[in-house]
C-alpha positions as CSV (number, residue, x, y, z in Angstrom):
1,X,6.5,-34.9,-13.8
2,X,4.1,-35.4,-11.0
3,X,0.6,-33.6,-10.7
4,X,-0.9,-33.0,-7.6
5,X,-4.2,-31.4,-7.0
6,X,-6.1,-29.7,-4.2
7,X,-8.4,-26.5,-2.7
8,X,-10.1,-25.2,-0.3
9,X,-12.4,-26.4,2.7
10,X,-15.8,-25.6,0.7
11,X,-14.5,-26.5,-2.4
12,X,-15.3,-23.1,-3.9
13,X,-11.4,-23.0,-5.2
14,X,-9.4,-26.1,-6.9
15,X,-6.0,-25.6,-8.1
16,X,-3.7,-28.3,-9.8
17,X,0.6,-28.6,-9.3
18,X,2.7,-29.0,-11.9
19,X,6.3,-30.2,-11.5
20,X,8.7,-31.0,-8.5
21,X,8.7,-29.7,-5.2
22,X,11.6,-27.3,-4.0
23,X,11.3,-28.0,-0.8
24,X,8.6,-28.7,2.1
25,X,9.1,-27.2,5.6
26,X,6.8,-27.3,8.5
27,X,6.9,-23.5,9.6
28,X,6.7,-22.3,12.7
29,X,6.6,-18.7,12.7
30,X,4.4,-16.0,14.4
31,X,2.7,-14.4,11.7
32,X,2.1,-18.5,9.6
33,X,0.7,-19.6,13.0
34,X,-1.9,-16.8,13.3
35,X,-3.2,-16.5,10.0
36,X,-4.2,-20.5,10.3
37,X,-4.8,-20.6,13.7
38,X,-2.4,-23.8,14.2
39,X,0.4,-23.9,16.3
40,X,2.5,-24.8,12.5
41,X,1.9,-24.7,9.1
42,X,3.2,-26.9,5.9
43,X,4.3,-24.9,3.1
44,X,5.4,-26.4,0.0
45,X,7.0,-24.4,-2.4
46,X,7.0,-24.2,-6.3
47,X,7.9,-22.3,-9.0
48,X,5.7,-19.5,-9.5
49,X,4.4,-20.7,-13.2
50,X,3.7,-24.5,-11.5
51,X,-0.2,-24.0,-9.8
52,X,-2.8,-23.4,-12.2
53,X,-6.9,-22.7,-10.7
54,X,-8.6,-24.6,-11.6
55,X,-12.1,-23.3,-10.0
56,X,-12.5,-20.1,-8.5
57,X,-10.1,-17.1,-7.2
58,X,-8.5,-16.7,-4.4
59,X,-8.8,-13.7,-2.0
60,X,-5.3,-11.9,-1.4
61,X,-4.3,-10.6,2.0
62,X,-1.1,-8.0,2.4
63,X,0.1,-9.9,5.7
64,X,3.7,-7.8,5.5
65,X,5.1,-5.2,3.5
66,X,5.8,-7.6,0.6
67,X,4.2,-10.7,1.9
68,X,0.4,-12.1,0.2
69,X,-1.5,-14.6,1.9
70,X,-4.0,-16.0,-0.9
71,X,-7.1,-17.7,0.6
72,X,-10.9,-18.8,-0.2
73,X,-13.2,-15.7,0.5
74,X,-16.2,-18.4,1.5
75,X,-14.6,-21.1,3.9
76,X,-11.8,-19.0,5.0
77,X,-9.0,-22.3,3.8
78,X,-5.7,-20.2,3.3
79,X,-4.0,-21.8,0.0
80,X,-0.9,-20.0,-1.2
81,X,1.8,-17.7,0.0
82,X,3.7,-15.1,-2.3
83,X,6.5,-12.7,-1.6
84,X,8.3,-11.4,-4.7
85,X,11.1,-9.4,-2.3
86,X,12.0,-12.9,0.0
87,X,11.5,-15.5,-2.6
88,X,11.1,-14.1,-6.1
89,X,9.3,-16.6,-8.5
90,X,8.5,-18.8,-6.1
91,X,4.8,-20.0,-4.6
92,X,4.4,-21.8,-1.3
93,X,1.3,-23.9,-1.0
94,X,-0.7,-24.7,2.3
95,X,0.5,-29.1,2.2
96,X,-2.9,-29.9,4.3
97,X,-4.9,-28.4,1.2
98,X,-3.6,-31.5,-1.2
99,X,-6.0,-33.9,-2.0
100,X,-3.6,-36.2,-0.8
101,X,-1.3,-34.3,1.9
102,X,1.0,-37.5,2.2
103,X,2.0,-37.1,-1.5
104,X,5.1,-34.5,-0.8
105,X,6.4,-35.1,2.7
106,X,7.8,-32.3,5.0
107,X,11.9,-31.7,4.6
108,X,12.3,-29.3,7.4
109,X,11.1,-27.2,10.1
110,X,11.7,-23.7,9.2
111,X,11.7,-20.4,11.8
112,X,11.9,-23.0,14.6
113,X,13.4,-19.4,16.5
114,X,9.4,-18.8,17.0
115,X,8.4,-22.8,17.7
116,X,6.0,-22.7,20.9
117,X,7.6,-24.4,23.4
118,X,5.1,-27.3,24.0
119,X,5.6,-28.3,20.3
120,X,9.0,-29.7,20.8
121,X,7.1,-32.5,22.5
122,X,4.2,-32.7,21.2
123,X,5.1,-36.4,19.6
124,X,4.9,-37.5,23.1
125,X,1.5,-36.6,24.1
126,X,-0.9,-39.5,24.5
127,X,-2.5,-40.1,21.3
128,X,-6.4,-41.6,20.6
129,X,-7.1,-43.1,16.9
130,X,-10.1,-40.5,17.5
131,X,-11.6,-39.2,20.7
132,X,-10.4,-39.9,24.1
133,X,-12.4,-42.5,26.0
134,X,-15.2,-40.3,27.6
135,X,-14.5,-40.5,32.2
């Protein structure tokens, strides 16, 4: 059984994984991409009983009628994703808040429906190890 561990931006919330991934899918939706502000978002999902905090509590957000959004109320990081009416006893955790995001790799893209276009290519932009060389 694997353990991974992770949190929030500031640090202000820690959490530790318990167990096996279900599944990892890169999602693509609307209402995922606003509440991070990225054009996708990697969710990792659990059973319910396998995150423990570790530090701190998360705020909840009611982002649909059955939906929660659980984030840090300092830094903003959103952290884990409940809804008990789509996926009862199941917990989906925000992949880029591991300590180690390479540790459980993505197995899908999910609600590709709602993609942004320019996504479908984004592999083929040019890409800099860090900046682009300054004109």
């Amino acid at each position: 059984m694997s353990t991974i561990t992770g949190g929030c931006h500031c640090g202000a919330i820690r959490y530790e994984v318990e167990g096996e991934a279900i599944v990892h899918a890169l999602c693509h939706c609307r209402d995922c991409r606003l509440h991070a502000g990225a054009p996708v978002v990697g969710w990792t999902m659990y059973a319910d009983g396998a995150v423990k905090l570790t530090r701190g509590e998360p705020r909840i957000y009611s982002s649909s009628e059955h939906g929660r959004r659980h984030f840090c109320g300092d830094c903003g990081t959103g952290l884990f994703y409940v809804n008990a009416s789509l996926m009862p006893g199941v917990i989906d955790i925000q992949s880029a808040t591991y300590d180690d995001p390479e540790a459980v790799p993505p197995t899908m893209q999910i609600q590709v429906a709602e993609r942004l276009r320019w996504m479908e290519h984004a592999h083929k932009l040019p890409a800099f190890e860090r900046f682009p060389p300054q004109p």
